[in-house]
C-alpha positions in Angstrom: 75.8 -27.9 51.2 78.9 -29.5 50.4 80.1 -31.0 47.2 78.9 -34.6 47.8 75.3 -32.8 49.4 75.2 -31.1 45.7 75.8 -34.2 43.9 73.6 -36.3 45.8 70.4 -34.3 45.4 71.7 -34.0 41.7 71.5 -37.4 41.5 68.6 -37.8 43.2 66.5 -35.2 41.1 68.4 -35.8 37.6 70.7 -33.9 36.1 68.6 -33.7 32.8 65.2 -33.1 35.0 67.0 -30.1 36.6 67.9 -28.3 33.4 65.2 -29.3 31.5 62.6 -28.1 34.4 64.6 -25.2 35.9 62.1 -22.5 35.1 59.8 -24.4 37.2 61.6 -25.0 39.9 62.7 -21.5 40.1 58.9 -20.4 40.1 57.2 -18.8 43.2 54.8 -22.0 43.1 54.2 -23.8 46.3 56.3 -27.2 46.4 52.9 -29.1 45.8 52.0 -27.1 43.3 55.3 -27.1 41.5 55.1 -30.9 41.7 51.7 -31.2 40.6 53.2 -29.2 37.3 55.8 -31.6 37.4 53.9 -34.4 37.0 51.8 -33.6 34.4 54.6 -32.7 32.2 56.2 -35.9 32.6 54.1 -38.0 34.0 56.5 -38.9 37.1 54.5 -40.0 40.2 53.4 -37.3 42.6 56.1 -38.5 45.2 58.7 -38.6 43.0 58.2 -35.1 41.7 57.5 -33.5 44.6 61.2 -35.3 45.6 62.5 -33.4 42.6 60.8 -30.3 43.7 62.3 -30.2 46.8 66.0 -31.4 46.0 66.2 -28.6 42.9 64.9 -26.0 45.3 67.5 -26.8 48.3 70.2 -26.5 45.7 68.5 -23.3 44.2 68.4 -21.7 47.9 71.6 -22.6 48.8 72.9 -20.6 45.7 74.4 -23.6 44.2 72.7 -23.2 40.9 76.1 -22.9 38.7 77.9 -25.5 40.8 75.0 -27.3 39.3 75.4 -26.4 35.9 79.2 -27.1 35.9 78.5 -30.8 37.2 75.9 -30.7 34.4 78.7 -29.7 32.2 81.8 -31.9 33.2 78.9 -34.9 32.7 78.7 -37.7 30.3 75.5 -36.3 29.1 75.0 -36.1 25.6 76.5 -33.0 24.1 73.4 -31.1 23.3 72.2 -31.0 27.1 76.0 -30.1 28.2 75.8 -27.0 25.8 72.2 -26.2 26.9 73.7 -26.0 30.7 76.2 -24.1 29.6 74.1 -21.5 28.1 72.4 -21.4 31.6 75.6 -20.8 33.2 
């Protein structure tokens, strides 16, 4: 996955989804049933969580977890969910 791969499917799932969710998305749960989670803690549609599901897990299994966390980082996100990435780091 290259550096623009990374923060497309960043993008695409949210930087704030992916730390807020990363325990789920870590878990050993199927992808539907990960989304099906997903959804009823947020109340995103079942598409659009299983999207999230899948984008978080590709980054996960490519082992670019801390790339993640340092694009999370060098964000414009408020400060509070910068230092919360950087405690996952």
């Amino acid at each position: 996955m290259t550096e623009d791969q990374l923060q497309s499917a960043l993008k695409s799932l949210g930087m704030t989804a992916f730390l807020d969710h990363l325990a789920l998305f870590k878990s050993e749960l199927s992808p539907a049933d990960a989304a099906a989670e997903l959804q009823a803690r947020t109340g995103w549609a079942s598409k659009a969580s299983l999207t999230r599901v899948n984008n978080a897990r590709r980054i996960l299994a490519q082992g670019h977890e801390k790339d993640a966390l340092r694009l999370i980082i060098a964000s414009k996100l408020p400060a509070a969910l910068r230092e919360a990435a950087q405690r996952a780091l």
